[in-house]
Short mmCIF file of the C-alpha atoms (twelve columns), coordinates in Angstrom:
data_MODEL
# 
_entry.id   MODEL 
# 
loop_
_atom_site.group_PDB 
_atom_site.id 
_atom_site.type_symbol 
_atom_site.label_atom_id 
_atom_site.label_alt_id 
_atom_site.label_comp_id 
_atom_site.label_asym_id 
_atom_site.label_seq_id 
_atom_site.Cartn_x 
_atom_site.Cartn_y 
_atom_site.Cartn_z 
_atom_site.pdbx_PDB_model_num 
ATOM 1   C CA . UNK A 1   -10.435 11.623 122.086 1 
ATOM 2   C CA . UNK A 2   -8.888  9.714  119.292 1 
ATOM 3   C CA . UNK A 3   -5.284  9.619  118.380 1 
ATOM 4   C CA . UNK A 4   -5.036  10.917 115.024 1 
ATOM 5   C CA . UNK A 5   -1.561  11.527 113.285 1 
ATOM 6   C CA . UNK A 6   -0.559  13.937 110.886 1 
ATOM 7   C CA . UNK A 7   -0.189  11.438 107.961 1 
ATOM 8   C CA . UNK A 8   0.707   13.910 105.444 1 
ATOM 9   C CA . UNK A 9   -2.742  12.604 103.632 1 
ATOM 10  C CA . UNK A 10  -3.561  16.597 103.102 1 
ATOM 11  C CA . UNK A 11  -1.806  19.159 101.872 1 
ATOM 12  C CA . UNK A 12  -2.192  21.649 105.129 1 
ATOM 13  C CA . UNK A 13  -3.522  21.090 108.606 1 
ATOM 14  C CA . UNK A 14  -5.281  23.224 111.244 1 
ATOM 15  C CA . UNK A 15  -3.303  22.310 114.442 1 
ATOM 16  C CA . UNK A 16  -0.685  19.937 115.830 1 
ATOM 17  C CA . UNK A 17  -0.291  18.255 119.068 1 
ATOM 18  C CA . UNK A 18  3.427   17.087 120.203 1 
ATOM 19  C CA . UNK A 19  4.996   16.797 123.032 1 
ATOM 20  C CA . UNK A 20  6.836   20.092 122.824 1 
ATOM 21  C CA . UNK A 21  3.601   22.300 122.055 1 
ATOM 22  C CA . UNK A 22  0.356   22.679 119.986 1 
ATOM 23  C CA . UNK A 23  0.797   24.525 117.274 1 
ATOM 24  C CA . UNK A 24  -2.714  26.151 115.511 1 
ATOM 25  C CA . UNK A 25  -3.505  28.235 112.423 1 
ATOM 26  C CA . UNK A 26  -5.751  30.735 113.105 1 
ATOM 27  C CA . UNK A 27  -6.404  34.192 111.219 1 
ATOM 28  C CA . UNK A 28  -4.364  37.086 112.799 1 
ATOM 29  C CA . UNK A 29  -4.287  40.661 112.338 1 
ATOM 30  C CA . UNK A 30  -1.118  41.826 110.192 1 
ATOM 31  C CA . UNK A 31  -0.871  44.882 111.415 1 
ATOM 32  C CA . UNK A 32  -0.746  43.536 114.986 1 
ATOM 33  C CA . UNK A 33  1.964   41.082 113.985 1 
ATOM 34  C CA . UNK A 34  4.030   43.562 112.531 1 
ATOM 35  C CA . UNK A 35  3.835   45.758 115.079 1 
ATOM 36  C CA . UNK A 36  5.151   43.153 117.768 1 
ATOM 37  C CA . UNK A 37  8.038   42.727 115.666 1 
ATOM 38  C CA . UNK A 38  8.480   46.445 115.501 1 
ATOM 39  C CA . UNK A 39  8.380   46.633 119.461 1 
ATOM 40  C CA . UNK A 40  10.504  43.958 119.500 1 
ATOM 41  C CA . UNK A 41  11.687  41.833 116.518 1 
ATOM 42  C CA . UNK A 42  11.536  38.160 116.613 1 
ATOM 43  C CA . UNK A 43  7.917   38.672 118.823 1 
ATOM 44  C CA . UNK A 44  5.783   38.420 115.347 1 
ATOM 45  C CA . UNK A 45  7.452   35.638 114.530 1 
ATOM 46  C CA . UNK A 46  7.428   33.419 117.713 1 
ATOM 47  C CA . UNK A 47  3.254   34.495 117.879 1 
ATOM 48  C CA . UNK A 48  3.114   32.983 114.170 1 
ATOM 49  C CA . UNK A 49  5.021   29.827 115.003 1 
ATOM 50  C CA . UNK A 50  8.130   30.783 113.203 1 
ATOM 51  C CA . UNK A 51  10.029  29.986 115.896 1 
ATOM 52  C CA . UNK A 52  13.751  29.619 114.757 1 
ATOM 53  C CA . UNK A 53  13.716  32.766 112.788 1 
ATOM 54  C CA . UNK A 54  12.300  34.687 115.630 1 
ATOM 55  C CA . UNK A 55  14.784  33.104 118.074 1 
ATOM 56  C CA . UNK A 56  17.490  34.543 115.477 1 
ATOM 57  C CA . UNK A 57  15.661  37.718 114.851 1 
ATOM 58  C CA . UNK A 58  15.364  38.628 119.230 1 
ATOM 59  C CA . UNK A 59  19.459  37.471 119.891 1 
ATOM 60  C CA . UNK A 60  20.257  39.560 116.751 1 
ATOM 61  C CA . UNK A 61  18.385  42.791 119.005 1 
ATOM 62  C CA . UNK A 62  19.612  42.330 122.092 1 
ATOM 63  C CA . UNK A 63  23.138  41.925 120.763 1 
ATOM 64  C CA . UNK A 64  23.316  44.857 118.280 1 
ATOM 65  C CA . UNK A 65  20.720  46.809 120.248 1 
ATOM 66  C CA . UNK A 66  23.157  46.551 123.390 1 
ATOM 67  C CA . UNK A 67  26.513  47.487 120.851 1 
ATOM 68  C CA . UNK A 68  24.999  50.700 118.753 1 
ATOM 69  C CA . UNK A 69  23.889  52.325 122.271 1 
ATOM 70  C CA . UNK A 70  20.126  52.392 121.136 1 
ATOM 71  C CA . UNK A 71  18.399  52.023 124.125 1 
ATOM 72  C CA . UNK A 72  20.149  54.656 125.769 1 
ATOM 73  C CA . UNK A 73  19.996  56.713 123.140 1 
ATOM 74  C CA . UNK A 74  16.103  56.902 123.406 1 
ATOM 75  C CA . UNK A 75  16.351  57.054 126.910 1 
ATOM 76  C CA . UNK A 76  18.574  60.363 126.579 1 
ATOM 77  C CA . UNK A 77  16.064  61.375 123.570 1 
ATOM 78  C CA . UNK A 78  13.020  60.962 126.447 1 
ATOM 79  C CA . UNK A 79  15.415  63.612 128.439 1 
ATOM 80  C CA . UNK A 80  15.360  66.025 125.563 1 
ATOM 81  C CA . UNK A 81  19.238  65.723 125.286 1 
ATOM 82  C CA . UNK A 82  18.874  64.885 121.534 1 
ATOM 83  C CA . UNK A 83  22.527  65.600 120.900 1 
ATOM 84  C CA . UNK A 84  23.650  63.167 123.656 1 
ATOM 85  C CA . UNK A 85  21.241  60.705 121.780 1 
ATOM 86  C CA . UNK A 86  23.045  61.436 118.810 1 
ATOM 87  C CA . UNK A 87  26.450  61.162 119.559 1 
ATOM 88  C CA . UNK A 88  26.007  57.708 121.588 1 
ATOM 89  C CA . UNK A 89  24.892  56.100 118.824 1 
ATOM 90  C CA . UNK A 90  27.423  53.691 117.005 1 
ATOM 91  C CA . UNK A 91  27.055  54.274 113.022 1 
ATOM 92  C CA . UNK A 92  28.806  50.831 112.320 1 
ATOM 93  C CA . UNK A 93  26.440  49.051 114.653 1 
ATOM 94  C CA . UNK A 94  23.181  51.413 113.768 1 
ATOM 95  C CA . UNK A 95  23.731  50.843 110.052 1 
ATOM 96  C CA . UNK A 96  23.168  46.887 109.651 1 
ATOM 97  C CA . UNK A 97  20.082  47.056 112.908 1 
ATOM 98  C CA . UNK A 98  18.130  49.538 110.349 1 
ATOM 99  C CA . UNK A 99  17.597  46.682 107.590 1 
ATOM 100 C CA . UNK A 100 17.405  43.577 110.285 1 
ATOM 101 C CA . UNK A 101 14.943  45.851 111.921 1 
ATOM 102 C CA . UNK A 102 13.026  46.552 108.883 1 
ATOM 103 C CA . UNK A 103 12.982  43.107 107.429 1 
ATOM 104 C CA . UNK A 104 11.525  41.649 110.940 1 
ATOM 105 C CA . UNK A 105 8.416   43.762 110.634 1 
ATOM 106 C CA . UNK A 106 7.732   43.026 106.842 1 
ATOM 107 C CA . UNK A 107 8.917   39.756 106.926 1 
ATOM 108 C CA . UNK A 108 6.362   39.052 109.986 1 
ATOM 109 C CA . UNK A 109 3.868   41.330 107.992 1 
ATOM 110 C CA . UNK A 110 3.995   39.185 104.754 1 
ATOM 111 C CA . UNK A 111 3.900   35.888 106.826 1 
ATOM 112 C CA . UNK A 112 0.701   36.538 108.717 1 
ATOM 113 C CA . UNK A 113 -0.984  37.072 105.509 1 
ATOM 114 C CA . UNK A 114 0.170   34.129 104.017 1 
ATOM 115 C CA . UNK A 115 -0.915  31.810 106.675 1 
ATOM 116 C CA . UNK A 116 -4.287  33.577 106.735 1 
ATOM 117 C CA . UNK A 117 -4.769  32.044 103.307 1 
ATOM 118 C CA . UNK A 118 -3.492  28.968 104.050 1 
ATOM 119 C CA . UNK A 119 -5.661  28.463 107.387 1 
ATOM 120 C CA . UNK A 120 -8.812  29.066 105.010 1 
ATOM 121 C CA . UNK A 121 -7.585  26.450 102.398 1 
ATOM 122 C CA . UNK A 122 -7.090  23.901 105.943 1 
ATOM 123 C CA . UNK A 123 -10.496 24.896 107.522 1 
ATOM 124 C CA . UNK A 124 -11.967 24.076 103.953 1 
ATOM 125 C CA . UNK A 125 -10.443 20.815 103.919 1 
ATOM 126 C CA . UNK A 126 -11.152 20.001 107.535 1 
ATOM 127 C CA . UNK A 127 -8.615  17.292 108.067 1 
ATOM 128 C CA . UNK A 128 -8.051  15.100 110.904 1 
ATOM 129 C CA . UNK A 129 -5.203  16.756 113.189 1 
ATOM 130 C CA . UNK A 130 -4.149  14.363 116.078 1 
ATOM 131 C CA . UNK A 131 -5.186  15.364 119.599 1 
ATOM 132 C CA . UNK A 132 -2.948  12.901 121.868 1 
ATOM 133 C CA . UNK A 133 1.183   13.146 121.844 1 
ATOM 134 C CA . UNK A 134 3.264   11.108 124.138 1 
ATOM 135 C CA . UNK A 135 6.736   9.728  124.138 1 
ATOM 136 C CA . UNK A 136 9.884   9.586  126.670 1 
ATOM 137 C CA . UNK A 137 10.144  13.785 126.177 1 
ATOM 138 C CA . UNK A 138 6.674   14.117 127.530 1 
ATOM 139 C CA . UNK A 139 3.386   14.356 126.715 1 
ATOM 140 C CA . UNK A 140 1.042   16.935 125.574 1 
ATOM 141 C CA . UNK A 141 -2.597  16.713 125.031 1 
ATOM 142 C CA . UNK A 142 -5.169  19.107 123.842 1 
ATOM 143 C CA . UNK A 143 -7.405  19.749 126.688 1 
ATOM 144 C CA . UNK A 144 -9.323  23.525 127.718 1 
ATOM 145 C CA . UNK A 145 -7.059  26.209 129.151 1 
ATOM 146 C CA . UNK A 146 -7.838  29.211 131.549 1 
ATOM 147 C CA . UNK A 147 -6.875  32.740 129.528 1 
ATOM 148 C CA . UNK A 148 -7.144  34.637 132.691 1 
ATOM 149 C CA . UNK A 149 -4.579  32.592 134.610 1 
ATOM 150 C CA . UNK A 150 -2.480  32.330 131.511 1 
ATOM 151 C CA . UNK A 151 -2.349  36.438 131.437 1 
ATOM 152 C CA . UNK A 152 -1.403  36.233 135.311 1 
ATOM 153 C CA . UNK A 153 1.325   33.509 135.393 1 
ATOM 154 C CA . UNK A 154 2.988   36.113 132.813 1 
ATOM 155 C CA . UNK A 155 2.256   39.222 135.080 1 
ATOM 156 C CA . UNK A 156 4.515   37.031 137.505 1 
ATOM 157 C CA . UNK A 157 6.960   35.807 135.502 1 
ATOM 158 C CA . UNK A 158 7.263   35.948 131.330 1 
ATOM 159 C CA . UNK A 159 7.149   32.397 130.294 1 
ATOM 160 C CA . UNK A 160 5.117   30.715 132.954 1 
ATOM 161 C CA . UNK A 161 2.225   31.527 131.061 1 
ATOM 162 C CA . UNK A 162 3.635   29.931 128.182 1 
ATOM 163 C CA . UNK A 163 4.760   27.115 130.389 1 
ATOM 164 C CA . UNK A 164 0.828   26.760 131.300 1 
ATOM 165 C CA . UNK A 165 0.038   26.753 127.558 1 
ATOM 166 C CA . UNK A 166 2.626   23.276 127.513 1 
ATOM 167 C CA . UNK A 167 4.549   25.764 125.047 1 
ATOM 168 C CA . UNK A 168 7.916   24.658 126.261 1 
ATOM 169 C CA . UNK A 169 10.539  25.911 123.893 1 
ATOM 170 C CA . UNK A 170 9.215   29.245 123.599 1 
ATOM 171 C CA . UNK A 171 8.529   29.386 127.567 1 
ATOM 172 C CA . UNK A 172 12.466  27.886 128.170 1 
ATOM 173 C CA . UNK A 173 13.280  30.688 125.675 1 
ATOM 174 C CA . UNK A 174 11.623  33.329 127.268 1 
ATOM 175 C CA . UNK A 175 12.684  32.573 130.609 1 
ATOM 176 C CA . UNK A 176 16.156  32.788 129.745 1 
ATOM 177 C CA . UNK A 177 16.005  36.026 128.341 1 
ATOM 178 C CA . UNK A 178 13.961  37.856 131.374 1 
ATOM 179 C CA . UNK A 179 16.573  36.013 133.652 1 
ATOM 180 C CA . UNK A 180 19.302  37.904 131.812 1 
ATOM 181 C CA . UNK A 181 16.911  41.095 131.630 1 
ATOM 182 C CA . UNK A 182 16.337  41.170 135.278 1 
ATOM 183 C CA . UNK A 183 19.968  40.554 135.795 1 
ATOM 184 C CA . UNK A 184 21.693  42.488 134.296 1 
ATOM 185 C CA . UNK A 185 19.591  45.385 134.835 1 
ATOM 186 C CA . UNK A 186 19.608  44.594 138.296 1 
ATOM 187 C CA . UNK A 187 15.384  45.826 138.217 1 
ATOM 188 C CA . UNK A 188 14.698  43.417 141.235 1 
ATOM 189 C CA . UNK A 189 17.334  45.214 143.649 1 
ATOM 190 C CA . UNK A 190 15.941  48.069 142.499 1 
ATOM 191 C CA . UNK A 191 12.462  46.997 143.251 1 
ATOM 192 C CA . UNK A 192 13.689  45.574 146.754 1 
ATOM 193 C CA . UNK A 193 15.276  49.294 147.249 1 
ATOM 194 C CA . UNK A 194 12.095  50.825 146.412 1 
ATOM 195 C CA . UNK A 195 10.221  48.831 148.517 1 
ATOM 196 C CA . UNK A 196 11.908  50.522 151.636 1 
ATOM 197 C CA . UNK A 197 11.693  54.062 150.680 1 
ATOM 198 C CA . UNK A 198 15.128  54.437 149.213 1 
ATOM 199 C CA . UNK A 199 14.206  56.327 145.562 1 
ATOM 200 C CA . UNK A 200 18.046  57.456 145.160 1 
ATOM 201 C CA . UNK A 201 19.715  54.419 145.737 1 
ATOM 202 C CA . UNK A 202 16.778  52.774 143.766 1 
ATOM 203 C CA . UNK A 203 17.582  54.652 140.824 1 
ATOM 204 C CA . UNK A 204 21.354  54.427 141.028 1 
ATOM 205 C CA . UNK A 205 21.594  50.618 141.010 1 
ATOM 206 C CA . UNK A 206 19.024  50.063 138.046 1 
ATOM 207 C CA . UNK A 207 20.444  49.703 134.327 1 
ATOM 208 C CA . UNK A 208 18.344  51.850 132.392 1 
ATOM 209 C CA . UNK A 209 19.907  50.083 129.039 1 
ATOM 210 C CA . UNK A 210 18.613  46.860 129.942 1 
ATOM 211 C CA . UNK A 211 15.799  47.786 131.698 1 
ATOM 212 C CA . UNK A 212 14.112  49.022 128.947 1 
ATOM 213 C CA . UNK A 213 13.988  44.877 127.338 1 
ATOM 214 C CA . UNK A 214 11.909  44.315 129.969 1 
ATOM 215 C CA . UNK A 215 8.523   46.349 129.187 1 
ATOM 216 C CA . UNK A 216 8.580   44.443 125.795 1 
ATOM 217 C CA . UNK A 217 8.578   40.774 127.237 1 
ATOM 218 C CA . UNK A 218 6.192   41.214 129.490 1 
ATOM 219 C CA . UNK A 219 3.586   42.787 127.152 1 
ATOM 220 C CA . UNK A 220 4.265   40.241 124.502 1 
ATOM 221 C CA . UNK A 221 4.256   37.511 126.930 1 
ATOM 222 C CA . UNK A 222 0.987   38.326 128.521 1 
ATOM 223 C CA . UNK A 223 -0.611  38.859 125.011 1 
ATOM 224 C CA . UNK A 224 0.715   36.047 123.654 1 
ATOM 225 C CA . UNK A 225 -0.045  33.589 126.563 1 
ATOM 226 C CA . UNK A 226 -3.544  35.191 126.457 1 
ATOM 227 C CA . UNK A 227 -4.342  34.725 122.734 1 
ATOM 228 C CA . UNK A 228 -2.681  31.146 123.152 1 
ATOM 229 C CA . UNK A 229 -5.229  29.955 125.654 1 
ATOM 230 C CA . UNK A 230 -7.948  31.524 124.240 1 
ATOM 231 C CA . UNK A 231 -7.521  29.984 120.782 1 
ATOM 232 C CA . UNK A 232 -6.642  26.485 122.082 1 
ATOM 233 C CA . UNK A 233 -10.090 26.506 123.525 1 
ATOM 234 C CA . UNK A 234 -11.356 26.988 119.938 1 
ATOM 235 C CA . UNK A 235 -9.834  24.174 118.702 1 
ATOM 236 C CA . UNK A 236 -10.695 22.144 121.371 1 
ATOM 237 C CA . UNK A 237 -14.383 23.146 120.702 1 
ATOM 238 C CA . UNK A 238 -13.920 22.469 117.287 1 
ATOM 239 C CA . UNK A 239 -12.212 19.259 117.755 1 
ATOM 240 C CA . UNK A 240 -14.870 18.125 119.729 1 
ATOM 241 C CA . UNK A 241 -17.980 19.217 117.809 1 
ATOM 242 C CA . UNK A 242 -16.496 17.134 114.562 1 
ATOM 243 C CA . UNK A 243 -15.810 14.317 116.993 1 
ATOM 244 C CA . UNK A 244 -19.417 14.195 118.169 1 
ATOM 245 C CA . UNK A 245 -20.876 14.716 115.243 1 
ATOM 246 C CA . UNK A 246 -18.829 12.335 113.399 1 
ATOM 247 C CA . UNK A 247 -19.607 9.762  116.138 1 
ATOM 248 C CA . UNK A 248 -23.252 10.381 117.505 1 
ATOM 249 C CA . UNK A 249 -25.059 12.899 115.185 1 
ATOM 250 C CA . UNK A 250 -28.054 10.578 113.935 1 
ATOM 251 C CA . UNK A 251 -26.761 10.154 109.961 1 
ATOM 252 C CA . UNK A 252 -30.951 11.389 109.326 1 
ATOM 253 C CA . UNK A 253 -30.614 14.374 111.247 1 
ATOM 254 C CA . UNK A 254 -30.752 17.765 108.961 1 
ATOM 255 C CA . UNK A 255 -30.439 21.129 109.315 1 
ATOM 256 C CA . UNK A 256 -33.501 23.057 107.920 1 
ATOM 257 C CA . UNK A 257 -32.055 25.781 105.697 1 
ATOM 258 C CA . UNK A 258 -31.829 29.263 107.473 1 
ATOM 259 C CA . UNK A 259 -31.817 27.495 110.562 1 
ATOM 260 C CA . UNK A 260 -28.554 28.339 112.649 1 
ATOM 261 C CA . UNK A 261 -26.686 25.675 114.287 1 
ATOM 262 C CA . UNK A 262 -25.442 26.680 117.761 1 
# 
């Protein structure tokens, strides 16, 4: 494959290669977006490539999350002890999450359907995107990835599928924060415990407050390792039909109208 830059000779481009990641526009559901940031905000945003404001948007949860008492607050509210919930709950904390928390999923909402229309406007103008990044930070290179083992290098660990992708800063990100996860809610002991038959002690060493993080990372980190994968394969194909075409399609050969190009 060539090494084509992005020149800024168009006005929008499908996909770039660098030696931190490959970033692609693709259509997305908005709906699903926003409802990643609602299980979790910052999680639209990192799938959409915003990646500072989701960054922002997932140390903004954990912190006031962890100060207004929220997660144990639903955990109580699971119980049935909905006055418990109630009275855990810090008002001065509770009152600024509700509009951060809101904002996230409209903001992530309102994005998605904005790139939509600008990844039709790119895919119309079908400009060169370069395919080859290398420098002393690395290199990256668009090449075919496996889906399947990206989904189970997150069932192992949340970022290592990511980390397969070659999507470093959000895999370095996402490490970090199931390292402090795990930590903190001390869900490997617990695991370890469980493993030998002791349920009780199991239960008693395990951090229900920061346990509950943890079901949220690894769901968006096997999705979003998944989708990744899959849809760099897509613009590899792509990549490569317009560089075979471009390079040995016969400039005679036509396609009969009606007739479907596979």
């Amino acid at each position: 494959m060539r090494n084509y830059t992005n020149d800024n000779t168009a006005r929008r481009y499908i996909a770039d290669v660098s030696m931190f990641g490959t970033a692609i526009i693709y259509l997305r559901n908005p709906y699903i977006m926003g409802w990643w940031s609602a299980a979790f905000p910052g999680f639209g945003h990192i799938m959409l490539g915003k990646f500072h404001r989701g960054y922002l948007l997932i140390i903004w949860e954990i912190i006031i999350n962890l100060k207004a008492n929220i997660n144990l607050a639903m955990i109580h509210s699971f119980h049935g002890n909905i006055e418990v919930a109630k009275d855990i709950l810090d008002t001065r904390w509770l009152l600024i999450y509700i509009p951060v928390y809101i904002f996230s999923v409209w903001d992530s909402y309102r994005s998605t359907i904005d790139l939509n229309r600008i990844y039709i406007l790119a895919d119309h103008e079908d400009h060169r995107f370069n395919t080859f990044s290398m420098g002393a930070a690395g290199m990256n290179y668009l090449d075919k990835r496996n889906p399947v083992l990206a989904f189970v290098w997150s069932v192992f660990m949340p970022g290592l599928g990511h980390l397969y992708n070659h999507k470093t800063i959000s895999a370095f990100f996402i490490i970090i924060c199931s390292v402090v996860f795990f930590y903190f809610s001390h869900a490997l002991e617990a695991a370890s415990l469980l493993f030998l038959g002791k349920i009780d002690e199991a239960t008693a060493v395990l951090d229900p407050e920061w346990f509950m993080f943890l079901p949220s990372v690894f769901g968006f980190a096997i999705y979003d390792s998944y989708i990744n994968a899959v849809e760099n394969n897509n613009l590899y194909d792509r990549e490569q039909r317009k560089y075979l075409r471009e390079n040995y399609q016969s400039s005679q050969f036509q396609v009969l109208k009606g007739q479907k190009v596979k």
